[in-house]
Structure formats: structure tokens, C-alpha cells
VMD Tcl script that builds the backbone (N, CA, C; Angstrom):
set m [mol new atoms 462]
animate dup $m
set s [atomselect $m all]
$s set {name element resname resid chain x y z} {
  {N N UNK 1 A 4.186 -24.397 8.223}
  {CA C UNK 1 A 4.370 -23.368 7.207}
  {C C UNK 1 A 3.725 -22.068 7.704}
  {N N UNK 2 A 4.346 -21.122 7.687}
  {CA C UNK 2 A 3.328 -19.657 8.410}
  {C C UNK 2 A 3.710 -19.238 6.561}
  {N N UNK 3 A 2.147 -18.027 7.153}
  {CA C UNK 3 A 1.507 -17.145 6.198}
  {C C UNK 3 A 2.929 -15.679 6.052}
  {N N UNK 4 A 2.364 -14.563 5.055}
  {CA C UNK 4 A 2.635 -13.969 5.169}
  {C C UNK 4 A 2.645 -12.910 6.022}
  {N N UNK 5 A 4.208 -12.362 6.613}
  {CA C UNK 5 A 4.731 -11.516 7.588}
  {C C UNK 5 A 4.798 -10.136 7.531}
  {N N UNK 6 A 4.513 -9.076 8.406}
  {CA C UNK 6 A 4.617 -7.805 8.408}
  {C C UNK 6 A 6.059 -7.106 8.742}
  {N N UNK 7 A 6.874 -7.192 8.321}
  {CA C UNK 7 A 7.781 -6.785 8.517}
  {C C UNK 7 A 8.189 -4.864 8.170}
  {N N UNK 8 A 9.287 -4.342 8.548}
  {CA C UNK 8 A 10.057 -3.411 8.306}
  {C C UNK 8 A 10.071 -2.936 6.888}
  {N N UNK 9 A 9.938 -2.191 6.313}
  {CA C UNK 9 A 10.384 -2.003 4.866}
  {C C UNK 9 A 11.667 -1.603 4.777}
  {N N UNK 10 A 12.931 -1.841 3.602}
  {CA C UNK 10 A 13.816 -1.753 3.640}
  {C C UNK 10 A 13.785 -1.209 2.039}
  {N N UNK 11 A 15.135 -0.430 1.633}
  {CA C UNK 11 A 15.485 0.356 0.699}
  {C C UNK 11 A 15.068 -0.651 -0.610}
  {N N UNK 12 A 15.571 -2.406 -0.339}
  {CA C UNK 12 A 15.547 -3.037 -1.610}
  {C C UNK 12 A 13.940 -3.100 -1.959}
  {N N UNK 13 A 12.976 -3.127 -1.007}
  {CA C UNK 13 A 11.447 -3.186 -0.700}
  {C C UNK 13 A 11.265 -2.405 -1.405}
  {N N UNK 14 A 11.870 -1.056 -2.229}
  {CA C UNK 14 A 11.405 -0.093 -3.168}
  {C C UNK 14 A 10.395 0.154 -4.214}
  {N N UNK 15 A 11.154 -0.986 -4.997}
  {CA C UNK 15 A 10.902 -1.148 -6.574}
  {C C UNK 15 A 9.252 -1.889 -6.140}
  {N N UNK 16 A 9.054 -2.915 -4.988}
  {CA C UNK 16 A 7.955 -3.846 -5.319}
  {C C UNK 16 A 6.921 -2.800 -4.407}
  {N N UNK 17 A 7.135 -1.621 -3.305}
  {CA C UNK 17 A 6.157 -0.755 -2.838}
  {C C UNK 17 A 5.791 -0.156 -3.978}
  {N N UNK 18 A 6.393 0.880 -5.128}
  {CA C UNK 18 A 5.968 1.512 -6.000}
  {C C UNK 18 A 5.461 0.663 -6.791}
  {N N UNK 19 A 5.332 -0.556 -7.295}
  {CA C UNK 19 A 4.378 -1.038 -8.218}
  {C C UNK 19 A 3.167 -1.514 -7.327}
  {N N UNK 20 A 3.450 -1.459 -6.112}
  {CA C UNK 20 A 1.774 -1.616 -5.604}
  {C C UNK 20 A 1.124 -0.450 -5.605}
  {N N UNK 21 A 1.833 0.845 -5.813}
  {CA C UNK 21 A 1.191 2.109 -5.313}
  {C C UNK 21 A 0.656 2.242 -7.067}
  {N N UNK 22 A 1.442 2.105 -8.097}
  {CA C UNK 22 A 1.006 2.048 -9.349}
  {C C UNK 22 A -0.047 0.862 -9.684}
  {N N UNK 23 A 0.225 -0.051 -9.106}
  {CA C UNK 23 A -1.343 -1.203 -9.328}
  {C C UNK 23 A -2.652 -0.877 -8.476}
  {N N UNK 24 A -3.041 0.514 -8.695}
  {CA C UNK 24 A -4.175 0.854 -8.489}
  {C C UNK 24 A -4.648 1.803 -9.146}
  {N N UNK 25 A -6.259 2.117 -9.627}
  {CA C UNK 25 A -6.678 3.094 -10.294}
  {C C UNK 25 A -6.089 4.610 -9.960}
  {N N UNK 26 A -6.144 4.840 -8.783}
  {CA C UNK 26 A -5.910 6.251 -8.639}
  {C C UNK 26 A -4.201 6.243 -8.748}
  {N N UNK 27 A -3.694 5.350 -8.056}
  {CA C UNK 27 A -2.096 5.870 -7.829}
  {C C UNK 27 A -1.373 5.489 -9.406}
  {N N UNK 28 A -2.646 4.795 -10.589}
  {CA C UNK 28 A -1.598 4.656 -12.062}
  {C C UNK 28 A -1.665 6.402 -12.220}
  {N N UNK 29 A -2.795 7.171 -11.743}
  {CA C UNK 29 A -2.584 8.342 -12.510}
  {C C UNK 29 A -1.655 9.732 -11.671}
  {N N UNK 30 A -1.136 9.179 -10.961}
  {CA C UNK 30 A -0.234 10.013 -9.914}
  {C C UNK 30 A 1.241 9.287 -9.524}
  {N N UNK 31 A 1.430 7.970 -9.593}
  {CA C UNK 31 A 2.457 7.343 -9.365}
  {C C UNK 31 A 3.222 6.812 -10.651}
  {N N UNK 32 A 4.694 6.678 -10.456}
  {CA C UNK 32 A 5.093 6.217 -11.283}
  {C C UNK 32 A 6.427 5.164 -10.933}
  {N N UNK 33 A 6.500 4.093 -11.770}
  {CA C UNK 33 A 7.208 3.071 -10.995}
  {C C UNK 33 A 8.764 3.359 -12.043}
  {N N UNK 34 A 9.111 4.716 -12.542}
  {CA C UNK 34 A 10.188 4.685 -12.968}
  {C C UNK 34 A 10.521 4.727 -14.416}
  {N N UNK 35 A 11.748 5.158 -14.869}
  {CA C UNK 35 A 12.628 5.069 -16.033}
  {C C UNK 35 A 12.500 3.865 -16.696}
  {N N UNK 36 A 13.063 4.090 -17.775}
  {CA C UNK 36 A 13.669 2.705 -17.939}
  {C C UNK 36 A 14.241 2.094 -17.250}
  {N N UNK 37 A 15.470 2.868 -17.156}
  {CA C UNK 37 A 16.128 2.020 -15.722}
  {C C UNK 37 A 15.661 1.583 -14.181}
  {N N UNK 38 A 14.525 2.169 -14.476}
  {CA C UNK 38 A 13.274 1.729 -13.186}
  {C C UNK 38 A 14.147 3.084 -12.309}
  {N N UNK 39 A 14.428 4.053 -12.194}
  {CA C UNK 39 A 14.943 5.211 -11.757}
  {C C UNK 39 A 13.560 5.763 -10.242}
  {N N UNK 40 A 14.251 5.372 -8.872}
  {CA C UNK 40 A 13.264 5.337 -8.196}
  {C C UNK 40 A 13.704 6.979 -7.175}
  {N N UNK 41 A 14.476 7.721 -7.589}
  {CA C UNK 41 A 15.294 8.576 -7.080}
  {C C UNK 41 A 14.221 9.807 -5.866}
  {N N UNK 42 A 13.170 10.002 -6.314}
  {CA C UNK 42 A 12.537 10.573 -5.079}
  {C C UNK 42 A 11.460 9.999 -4.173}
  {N N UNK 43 A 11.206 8.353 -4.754}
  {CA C UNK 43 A 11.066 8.011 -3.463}
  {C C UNK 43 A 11.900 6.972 -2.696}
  {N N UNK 44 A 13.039 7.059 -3.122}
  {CA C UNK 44 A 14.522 6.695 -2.189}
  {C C UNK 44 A 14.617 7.408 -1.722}
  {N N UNK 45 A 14.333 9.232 -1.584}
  {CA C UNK 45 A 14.604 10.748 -0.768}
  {C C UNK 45 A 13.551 10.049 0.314}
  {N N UNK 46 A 12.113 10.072 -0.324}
  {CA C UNK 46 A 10.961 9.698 0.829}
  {C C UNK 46 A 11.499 8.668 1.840}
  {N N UNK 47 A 11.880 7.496 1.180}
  {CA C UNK 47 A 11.838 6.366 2.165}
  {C C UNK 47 A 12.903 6.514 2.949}
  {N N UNK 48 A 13.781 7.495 3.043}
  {CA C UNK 48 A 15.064 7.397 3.561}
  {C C UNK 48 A 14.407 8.375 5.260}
  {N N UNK 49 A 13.749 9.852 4.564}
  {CA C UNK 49 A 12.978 10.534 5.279}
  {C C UNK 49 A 12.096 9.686 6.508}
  {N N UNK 50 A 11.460 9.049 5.971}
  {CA C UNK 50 A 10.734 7.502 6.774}
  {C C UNK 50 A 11.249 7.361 7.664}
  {N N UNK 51 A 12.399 6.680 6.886}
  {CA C UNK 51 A 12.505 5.041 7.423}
  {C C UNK 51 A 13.438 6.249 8.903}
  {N N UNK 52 A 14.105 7.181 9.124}
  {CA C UNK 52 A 15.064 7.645 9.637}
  {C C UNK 52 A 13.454 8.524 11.026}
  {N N UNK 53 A 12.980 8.553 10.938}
  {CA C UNK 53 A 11.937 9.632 11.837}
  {C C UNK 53 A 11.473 8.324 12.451}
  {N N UNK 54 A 11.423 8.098 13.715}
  {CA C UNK 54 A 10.586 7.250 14.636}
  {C C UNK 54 A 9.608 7.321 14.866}
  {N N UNK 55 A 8.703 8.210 14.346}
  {CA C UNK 55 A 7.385 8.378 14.322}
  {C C UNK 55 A 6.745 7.616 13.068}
  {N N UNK 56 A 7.341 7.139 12.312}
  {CA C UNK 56 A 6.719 6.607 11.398}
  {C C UNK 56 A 7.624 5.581 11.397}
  {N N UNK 57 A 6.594 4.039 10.392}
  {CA C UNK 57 A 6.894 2.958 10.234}
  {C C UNK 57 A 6.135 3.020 8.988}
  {N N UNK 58 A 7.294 2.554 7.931}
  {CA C UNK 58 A 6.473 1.989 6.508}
  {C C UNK 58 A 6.897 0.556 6.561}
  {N N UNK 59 A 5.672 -0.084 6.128}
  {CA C UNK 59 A 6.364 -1.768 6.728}
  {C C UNK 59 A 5.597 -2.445 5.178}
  {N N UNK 60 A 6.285 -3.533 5.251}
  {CA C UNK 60 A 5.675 -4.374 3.665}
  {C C UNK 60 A 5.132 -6.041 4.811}
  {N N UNK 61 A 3.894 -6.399 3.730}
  {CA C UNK 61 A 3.458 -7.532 4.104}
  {C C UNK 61 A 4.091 -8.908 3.240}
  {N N UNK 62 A 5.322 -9.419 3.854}
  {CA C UNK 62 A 6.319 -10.444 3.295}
  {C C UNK 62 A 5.589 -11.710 2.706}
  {N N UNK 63 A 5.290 -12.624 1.468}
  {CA C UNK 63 A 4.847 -13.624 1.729}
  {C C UNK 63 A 6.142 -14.401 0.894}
  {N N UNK 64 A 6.940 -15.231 2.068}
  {CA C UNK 64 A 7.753 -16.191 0.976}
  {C C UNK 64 A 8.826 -15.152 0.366}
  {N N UNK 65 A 9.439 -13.949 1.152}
  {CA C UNK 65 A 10.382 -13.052 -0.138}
  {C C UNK 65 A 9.574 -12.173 -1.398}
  {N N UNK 66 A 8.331 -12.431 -1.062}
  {CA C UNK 66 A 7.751 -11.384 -2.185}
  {C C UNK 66 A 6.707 -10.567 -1.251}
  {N N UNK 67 A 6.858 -9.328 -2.051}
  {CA C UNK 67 A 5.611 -8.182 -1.189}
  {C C UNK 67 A 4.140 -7.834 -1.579}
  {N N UNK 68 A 3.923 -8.143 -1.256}
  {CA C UNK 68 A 2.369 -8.575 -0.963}
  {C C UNK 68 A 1.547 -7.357 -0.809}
  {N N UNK 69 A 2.072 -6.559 0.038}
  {CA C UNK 69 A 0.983 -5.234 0.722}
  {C C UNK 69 A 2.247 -4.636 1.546}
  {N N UNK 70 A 1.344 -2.861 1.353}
  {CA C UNK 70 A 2.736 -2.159 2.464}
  {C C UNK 70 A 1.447 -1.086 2.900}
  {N N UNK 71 A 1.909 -0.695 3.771}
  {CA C UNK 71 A 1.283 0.485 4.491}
  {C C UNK 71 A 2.283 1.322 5.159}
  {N N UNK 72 A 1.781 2.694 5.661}
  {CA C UNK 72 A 2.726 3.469 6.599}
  {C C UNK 72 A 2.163 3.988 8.003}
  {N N UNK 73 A 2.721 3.961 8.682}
  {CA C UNK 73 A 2.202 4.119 9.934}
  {C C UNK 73 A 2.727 5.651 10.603}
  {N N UNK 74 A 1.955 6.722 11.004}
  {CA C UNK 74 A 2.298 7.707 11.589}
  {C C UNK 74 A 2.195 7.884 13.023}
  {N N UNK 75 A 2.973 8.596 13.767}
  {CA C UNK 75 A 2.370 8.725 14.881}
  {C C UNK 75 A 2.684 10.339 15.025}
  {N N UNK 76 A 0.969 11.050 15.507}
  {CA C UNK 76 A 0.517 12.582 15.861}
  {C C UNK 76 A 0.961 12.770 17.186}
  {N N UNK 77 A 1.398 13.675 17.780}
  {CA C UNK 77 A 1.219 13.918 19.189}
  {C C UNK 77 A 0.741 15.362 18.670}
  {N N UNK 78 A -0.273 15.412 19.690}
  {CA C UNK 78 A -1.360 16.565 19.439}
  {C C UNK 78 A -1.749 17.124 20.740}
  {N N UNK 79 A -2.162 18.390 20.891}
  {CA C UNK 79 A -3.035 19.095 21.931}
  {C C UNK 79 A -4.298 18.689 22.570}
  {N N UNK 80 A -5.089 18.236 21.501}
  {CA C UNK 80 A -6.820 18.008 21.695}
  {C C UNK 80 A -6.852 16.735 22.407}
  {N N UNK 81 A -7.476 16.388 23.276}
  {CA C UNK 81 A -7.960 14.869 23.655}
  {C C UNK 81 A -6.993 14.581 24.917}
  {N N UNK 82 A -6.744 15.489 25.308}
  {CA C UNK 82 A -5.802 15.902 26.789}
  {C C UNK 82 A -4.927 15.382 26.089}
  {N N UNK 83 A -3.543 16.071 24.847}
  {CA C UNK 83 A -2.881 15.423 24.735}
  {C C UNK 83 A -2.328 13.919 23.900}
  {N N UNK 84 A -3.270 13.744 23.712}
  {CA C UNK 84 A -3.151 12.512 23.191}
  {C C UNK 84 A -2.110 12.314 21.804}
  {N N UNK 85 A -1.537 11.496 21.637}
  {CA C UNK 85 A -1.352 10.367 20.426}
  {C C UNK 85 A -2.408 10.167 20.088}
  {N N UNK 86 A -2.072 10.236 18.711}
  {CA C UNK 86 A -2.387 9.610 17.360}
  {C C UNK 86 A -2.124 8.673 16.539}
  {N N UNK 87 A -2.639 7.828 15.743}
  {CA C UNK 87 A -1.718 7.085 14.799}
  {C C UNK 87 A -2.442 7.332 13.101}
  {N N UNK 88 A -1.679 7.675 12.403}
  {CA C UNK 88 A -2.232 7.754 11.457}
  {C C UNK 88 A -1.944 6.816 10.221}
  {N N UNK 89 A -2.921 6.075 9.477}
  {CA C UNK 89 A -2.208 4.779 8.495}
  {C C UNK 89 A -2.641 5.853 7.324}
  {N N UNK 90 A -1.807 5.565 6.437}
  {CA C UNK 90 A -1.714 5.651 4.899}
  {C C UNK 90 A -1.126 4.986 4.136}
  {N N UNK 91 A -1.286 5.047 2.872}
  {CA C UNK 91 A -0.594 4.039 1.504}
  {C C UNK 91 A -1.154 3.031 1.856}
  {N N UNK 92 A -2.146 2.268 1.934}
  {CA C UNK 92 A -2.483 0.972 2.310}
  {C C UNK 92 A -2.707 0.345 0.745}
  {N N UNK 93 A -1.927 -0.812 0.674}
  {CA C UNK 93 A -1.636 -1.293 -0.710}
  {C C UNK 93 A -1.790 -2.449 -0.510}
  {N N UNK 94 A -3.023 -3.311 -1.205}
  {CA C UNK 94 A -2.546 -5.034 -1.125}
  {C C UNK 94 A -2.617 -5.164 -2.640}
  {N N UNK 95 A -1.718 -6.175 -3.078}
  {CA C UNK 95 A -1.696 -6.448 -4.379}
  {C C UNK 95 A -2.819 -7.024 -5.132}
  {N N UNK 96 A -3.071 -6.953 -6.386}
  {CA C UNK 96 A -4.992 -6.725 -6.461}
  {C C UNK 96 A -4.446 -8.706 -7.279}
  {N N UNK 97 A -3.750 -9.148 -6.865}
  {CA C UNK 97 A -3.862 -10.934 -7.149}
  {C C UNK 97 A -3.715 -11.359 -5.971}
  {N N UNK 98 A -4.289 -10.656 -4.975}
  {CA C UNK 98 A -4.017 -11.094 -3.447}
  {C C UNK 98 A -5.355 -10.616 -2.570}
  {N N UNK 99 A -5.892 -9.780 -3.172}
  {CA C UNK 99 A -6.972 -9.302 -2.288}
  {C C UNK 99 A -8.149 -10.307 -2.296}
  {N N UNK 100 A -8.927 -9.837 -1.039}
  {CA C UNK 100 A -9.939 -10.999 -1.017}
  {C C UNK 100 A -9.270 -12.083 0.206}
  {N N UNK 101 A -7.932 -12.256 0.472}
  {CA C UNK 101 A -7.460 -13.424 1.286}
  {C C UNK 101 A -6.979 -12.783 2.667}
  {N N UNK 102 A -7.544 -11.828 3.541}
  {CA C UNK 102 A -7.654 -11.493 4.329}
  {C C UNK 102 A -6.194 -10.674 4.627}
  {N N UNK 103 A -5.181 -10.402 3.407}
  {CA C UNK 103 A -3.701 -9.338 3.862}
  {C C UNK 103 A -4.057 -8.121 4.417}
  {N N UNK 104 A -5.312 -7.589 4.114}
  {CA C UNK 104 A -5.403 -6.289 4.366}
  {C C UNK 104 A -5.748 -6.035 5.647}
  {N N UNK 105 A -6.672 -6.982 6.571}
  {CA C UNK 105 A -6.839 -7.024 7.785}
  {C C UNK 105 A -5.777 -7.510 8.501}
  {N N UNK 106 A -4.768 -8.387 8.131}
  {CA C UNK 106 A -3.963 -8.449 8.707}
  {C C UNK 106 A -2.703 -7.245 8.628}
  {N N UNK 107 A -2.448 -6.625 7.676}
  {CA C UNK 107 A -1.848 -5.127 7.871}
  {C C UNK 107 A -2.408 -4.297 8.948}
  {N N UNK 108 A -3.742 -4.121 8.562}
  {CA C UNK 108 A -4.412 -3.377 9.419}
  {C C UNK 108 A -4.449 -3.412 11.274}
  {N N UNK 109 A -4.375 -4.752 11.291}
  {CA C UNK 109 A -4.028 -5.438 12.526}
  {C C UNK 109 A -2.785 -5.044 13.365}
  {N N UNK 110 A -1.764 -5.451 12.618}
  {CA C UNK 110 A -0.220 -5.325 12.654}
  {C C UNK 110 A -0.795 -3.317 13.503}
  {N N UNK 111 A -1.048 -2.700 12.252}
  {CA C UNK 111 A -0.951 -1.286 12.283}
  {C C UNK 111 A -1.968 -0.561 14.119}
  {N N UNK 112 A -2.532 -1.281 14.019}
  {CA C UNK 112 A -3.892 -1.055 15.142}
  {C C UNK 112 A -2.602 -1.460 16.375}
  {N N UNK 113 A -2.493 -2.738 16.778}
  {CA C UNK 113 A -1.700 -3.065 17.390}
  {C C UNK 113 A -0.546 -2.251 18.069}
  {N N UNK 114 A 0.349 -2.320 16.461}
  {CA C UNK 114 A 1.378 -0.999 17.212}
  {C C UNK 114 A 1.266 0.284 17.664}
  {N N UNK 115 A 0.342 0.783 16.774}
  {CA C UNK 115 A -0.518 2.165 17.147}
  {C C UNK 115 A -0.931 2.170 19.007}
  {N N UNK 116 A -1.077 1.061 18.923}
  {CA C UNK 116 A -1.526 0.872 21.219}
  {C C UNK 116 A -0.197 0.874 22.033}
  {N N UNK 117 A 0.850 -0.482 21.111}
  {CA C UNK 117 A 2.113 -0.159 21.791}
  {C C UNK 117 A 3.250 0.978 21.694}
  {N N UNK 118 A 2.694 2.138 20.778}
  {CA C UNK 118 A 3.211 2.802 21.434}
  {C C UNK 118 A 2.297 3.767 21.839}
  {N N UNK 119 A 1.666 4.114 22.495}
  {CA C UNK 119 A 0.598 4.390 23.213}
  {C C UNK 119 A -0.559 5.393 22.605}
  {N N UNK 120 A -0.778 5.221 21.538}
  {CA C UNK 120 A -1.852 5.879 20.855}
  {C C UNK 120 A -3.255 5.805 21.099}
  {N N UNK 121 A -4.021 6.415 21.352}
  {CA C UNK 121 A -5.262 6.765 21.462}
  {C C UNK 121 A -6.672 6.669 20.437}
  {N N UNK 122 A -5.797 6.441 19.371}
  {CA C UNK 122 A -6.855 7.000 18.326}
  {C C UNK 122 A -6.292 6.528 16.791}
  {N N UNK 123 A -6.650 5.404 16.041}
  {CA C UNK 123 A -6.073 5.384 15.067}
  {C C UNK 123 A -6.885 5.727 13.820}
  {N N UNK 124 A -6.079 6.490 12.724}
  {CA C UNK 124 A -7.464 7.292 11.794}
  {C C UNK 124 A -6.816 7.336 10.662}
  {N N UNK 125 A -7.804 7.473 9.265}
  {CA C UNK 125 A -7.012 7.400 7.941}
  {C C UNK 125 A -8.011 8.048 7.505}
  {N N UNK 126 A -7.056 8.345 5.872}
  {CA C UNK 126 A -8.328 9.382 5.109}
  {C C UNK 126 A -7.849 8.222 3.924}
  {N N UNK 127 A -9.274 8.115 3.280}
  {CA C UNK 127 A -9.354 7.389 2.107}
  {C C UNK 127 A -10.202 8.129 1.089}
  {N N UNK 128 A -9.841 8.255 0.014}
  {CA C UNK 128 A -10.557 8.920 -1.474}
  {C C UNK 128 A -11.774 8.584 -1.094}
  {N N UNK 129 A -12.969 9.471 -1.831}
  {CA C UNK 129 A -14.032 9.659 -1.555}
  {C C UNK 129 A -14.821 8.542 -2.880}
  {N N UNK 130 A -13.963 8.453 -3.792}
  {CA C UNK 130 A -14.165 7.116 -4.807}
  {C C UNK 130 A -14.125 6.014 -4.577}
  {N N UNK 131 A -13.468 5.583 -3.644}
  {CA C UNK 131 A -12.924 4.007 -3.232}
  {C C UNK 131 A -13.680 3.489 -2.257}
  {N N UNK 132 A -15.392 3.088 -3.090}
  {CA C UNK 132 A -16.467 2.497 -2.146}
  {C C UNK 132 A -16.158 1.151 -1.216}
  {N N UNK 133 A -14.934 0.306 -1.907}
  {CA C UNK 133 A -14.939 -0.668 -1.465}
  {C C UNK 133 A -13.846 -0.511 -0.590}
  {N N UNK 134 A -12.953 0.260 -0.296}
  {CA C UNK 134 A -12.365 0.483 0.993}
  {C C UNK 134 A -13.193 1.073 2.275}
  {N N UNK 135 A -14.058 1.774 1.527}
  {CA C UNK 135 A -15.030 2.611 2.773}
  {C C UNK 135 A -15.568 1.200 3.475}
  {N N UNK 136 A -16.212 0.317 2.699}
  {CA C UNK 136 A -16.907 -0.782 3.441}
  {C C UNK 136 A -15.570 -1.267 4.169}
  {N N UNK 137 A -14.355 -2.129 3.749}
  {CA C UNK 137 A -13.619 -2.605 4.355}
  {C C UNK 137 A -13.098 -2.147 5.649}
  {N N UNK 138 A -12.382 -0.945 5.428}
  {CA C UNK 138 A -12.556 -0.049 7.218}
  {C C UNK 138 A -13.720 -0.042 7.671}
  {N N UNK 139 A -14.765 0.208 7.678}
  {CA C UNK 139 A -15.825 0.240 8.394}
  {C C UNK 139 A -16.067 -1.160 8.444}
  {N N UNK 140 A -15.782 -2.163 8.541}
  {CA C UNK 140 A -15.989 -3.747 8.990}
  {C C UNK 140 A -15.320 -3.721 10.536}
  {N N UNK 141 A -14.130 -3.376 10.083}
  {CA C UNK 141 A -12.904 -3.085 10.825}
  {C C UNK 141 A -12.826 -2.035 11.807}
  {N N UNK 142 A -14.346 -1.370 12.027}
  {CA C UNK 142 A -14.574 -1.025 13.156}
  {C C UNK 142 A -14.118 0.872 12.999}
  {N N UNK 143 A -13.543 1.111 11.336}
  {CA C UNK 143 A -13.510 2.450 11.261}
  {C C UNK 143 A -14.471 3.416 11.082}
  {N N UNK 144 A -15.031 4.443 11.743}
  {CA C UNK 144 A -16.397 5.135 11.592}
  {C C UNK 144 A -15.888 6.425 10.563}
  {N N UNK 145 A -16.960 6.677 9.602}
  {CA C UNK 145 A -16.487 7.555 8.723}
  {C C UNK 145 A -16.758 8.895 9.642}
  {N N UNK 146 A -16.143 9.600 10.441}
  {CA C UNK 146 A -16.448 10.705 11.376}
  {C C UNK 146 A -16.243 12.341 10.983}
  {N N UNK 147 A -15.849 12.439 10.211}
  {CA C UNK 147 A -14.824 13.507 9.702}
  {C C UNK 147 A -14.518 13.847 8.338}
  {N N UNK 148 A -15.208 14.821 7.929}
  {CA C UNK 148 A -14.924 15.068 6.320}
  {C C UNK 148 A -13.373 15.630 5.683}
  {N N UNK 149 A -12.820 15.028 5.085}
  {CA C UNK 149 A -11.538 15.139 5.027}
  {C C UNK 149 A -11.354 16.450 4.043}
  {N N UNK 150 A -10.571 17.064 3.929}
  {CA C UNK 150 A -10.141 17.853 2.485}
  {C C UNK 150 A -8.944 18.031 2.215}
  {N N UNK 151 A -7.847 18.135 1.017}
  {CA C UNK 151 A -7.303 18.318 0.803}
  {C C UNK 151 A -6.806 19.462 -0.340}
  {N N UNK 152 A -5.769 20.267 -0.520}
  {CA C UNK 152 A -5.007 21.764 -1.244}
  {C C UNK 152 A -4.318 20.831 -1.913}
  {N N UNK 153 A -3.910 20.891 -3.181}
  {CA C UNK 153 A -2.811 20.412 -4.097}
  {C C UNK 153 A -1.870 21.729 -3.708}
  {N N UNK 154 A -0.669 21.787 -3.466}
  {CA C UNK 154 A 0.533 22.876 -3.470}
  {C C UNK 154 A 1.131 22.465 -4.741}
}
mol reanalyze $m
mol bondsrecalc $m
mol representation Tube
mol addrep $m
């Protein structure tokens, strides 16, 4: 019997990414999983944007046909560092009746991994300055808090 798989995200993967992005404190007050009709219309624009740019990978963590955890994977090519690649993770989502059973290191894994094969240098994320218990979890995982992040609402 194998565990749950990291796979590709695909258009039908929609509906179950946005309720992980809504099953969390910060993303209930910024995300929304839809209409009545569950109406997912701009981030079908996003994921299409995605899924179509080779620099990025949004992938869901499969267990058994159900989604579990998704993340997105960027890749920077930049000036600084002679050049170098980048990889940048965001949306990191494990479903909160799942956490605790090691999905998130294994996303993280998956993400580290590919970030080397395709030849990245440097893999880095910004996480809310609220979310104590992600700060510990990357930093297990070998992420150093190096860099004060900020962000502009437009």
C-alpha cells in the first residue's frame, strides 16, 4: 500500500486547493471557496496562468484520490549570486485533519528536491509573521529566518 503522492495539480484539483487555502486562519479572511455554485472563476484565470509558465509548479499532495496538501513552486532566475536560480515555495497548505503526520515535510521534500533538479541554488519562502508554528516547522527543515520580508497591498 503506498502513502500519499505529490503529484501535478490539475483544473479538477480546484475546488479541494481553495478549501485548503480557506481552512486556515489567515486565508478564511482573504480567501474564498466560492458562490453558491462554488463559482471558482479567478482562480481558474490563476491556475491556468500556472499551470501554462514552466517556471512554476502548483502540485497537490494525493492520498487515495483526495487532496491532502498543495503547494506552489517558483523558479527566480536572478543577477545576484553569479546568476543564480532560485526556487521559491508558497501556498503551503496541509489539511488541518492531517497535520502532525509528516505531509508537510514530505511536500516540502518533493519541493527542495525539484528546486535542485532543475538547478536551483537557493530555496526560500516568506511566511506571516503570526504563524509561530510554521516558523518552527521550516526551521526544523533546515530553513534560516535570514531576511525580513515586507509586503504593499496594491
Amino acid at each position: 500500500m503506498t502513502g500519499p503522492m505529490v503529484r501535478r495539480a490539475t483544473r479538477e484539483d480546484l475546488p479541494a486547493i481553495v478549501a485548503l487555502l480557506v481552512d486556515d486562519p489567515l486565508g478564511a479572511t482573504r480567501e474564498s471557496a466560492g458562490g453558491a455554485d462554488g463559482e471558482l472563476t479567478a482562480y481558474v484565470t490563476a491556475f491556468e496562468a500556472i499551470d501554462a509558465d514552466p517556471a512554476h509548479a502548483l502540485v497537490v499532495l494525493d492520498d487515495g484520490g483526495e487532496v491532502v496538501g498543495t503547494l506552489q513552486l517558483t523558479l527566480l532566475p536572478g543577477l545576484s549570486r553569479g546568476g543564480a536560480l532560485r526556487a521559491q515555495i508558497e501556498a503551503v497548505r496541509v489539511a488541518s485533519s492531517r497535520r502532525g503526520q509528516g505531509l508537510g515535510e514530505q511536500l516540502f521534500q518533493w519541493a527542495i528536491d525539484e528546486a535542485r533538479r532543475r538547478g536551483a541554488v537557493l530555496v526560500q519562502l516568506t511566511t506571516d509573521a503570526s504563524r509561530g508554528d510554521a516558523h518552527r516547522f521550516y526551521e526544523r527543515l533546515g530553513f534560516v529566518p535570514s531576511h525580513v520580508g515586507m509586503k504593499r497591498t496594491l
